[in-house]
N, C-alpha and C positions, 0 to 999 in steps of 0.2 A: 541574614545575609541577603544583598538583594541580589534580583536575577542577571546573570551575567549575558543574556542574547536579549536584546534588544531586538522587538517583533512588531510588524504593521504591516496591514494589504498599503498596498499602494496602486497606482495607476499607472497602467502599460498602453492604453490606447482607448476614447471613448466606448465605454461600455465596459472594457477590459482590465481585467487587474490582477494582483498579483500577489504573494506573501512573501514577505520581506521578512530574511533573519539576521540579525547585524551579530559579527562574531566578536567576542569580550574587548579583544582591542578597535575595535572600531572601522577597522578595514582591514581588504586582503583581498586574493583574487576573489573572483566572482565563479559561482558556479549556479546554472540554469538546472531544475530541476525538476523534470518531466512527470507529470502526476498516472498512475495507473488509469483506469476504465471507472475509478470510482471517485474521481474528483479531489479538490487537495483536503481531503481530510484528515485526519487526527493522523494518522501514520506520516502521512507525505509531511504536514506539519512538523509534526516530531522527528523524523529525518533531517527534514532542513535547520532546525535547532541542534540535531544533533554534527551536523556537518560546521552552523557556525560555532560550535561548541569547537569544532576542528581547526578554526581559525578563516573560514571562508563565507562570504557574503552569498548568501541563498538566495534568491527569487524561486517561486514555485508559484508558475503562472498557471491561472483559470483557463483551464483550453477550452473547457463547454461552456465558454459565456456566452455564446450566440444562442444556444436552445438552453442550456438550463445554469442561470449564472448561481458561481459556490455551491453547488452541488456538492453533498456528502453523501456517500453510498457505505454501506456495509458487506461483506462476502458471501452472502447468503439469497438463497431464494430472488425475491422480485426485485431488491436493488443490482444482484449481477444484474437480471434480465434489462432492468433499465439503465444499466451503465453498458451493454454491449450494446443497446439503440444508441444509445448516445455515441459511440464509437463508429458504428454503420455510416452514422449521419456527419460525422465528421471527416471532409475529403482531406487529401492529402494535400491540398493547394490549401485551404484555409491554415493546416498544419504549420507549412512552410513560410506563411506572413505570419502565422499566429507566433512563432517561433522566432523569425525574424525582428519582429519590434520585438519581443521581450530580450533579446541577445541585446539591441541597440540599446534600450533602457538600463539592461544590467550594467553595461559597460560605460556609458558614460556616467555613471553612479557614481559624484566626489567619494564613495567608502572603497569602491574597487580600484584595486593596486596591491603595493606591497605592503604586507603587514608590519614591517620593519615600521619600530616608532619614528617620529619627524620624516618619514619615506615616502618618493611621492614618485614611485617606478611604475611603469608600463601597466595598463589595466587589462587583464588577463582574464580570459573567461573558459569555463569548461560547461559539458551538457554530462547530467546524470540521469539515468531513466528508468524504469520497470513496468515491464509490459510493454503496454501499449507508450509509456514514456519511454520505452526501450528503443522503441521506432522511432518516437520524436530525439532522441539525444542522435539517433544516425543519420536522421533527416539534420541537425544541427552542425553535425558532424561536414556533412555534406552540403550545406546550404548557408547557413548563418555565422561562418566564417568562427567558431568557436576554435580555441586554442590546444583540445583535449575533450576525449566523448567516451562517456562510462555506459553503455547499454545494461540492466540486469535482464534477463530470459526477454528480451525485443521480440516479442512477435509480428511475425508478417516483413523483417527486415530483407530474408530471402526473394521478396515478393518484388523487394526494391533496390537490388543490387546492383541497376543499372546509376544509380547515385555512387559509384566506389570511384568512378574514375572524375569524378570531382574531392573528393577525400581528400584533403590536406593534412590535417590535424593525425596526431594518432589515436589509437582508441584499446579500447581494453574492454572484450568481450566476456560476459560471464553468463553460461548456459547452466541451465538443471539435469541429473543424469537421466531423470525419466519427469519427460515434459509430455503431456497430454496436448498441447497445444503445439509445440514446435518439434517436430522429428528430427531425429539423428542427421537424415538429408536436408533438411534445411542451414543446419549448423555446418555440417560439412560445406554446403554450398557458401554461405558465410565466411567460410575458413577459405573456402579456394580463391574466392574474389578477390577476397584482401592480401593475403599472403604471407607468411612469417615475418617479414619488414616492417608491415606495415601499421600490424595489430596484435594482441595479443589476445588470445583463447584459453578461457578456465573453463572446464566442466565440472562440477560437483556432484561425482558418481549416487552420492545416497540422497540428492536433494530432490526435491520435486518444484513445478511451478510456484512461483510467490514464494519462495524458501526463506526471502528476506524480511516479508513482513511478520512483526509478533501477533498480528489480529487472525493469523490466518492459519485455518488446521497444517496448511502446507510448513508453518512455518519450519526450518533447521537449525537451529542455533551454530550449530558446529559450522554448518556450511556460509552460513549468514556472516560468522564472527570472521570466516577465512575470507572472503568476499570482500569486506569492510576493508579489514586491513590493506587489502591487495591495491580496493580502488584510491583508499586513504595515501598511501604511498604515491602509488602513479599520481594523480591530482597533484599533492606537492611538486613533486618531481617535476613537471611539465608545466604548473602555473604559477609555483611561488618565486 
């Protein structure tokens, strides 16, 4: 049987590019998809296959192509430490263009629309993130005019809360019960900005950070499987 997700980088901007997943029928909405601290490797790749597996058109842009372009990192040792340089060095104004043209590219993408065969309805885009893609899908959320924004454990979102009262879109937040990185007050604060209207808030009491990757000691299965579904759901719901 051949492979049903049709895959290719593509170009989002000189220098700049991007991983493209085409879902079996050929189109559907679009969803942007925010790479961790460790570059779009093999997980983020496999995410985005697995999402066009969902029926949705993936881009999973190179955010570190100014200093280290297609960069793949591992969870361990000297690749964290050089995936958190990488992160330092990355301000939140490059975020917000880098973010910007890859939203414009995805969307005027002839494959995004509606999945519906012979359908040729409104091109729809959502932001998906983890980690530090957790921040860029709220910075999406907030800035690049996306349709719907899935944060997983967004670090540093708290830090940028001054973005909510541009917030259009809805969103769907998903924290870990014991995050090493993000406290209970961050999350709360998260929750107050936005409001029960506005957003929705999952905490996964037995999860820990990175719950959702399988490469990662953190990962959950249980937490990871309810997650999926939740954000599988919402996405439809709001882009198809």
């Amino acid at each position: 049987m051949s492979d049903p997700v049709q895959r290719r980088w593509i170009d989002i901007g000189p220098g700049y590019a991007g991983y493209l997943a085409l879902p079996p029928a050929g189109r559907g909405p679009g969803i942007l998809l925010m790479q961790e601290i460790f570059g779009v490797n093999e997980h983020i790749r496999a995410v985005a296959d697995q999402y066009a597996l969902d029926g949705f058109v993936v881009l999973a842009p190179d955010l570190f192509w100014r200093q280290a372009p297609r960069v793949e990192l591992g969870y361990e040792g000297a690749d964290i430490t050089q995936g958190r340089a990488l992160m330092t060095a990355y301000t939140a104004e490059q975020a917000i263009a880098d973010i910007g043209a890859a939203a414009r590219t995805l969307r005027a993408r002839a494959e995004v629309g509606t999945s519906k065969v012979g359908g040729s309805g409104e091109a729809r885009i959502g932001a998906l993130g983890y980690c530090m893609g957790g921040r860029m899908a709220w910075f999406a959320a907030a800035t690049a005019g996306v349709d719907a924004a899935v944060p997983y454990y967004g670090g540093g979102i708290h830090l940028h809360l001054h973005h909510a009262a541009t917030v259009r879109c809805p969103v769907q937040f998903h924290f870990a019960g014991h995050d090493d990185h993000i406290p209970p007050e961050a999350v709360a604060a998260v929750r107050q900005a936005m409001g029960p209207d506005r957003a929705e808030m999952h905490v996964y009491a037995d999860a820990h950070h990175g719950f959702n990757c399988w490469a990662r000691g953190s990962y959950h299965a249980a937490s990871a499987a309810l997650a999926h579904g939740r954000a599988l759901s919402f996405l439809a719901a709001k882009l198809f």
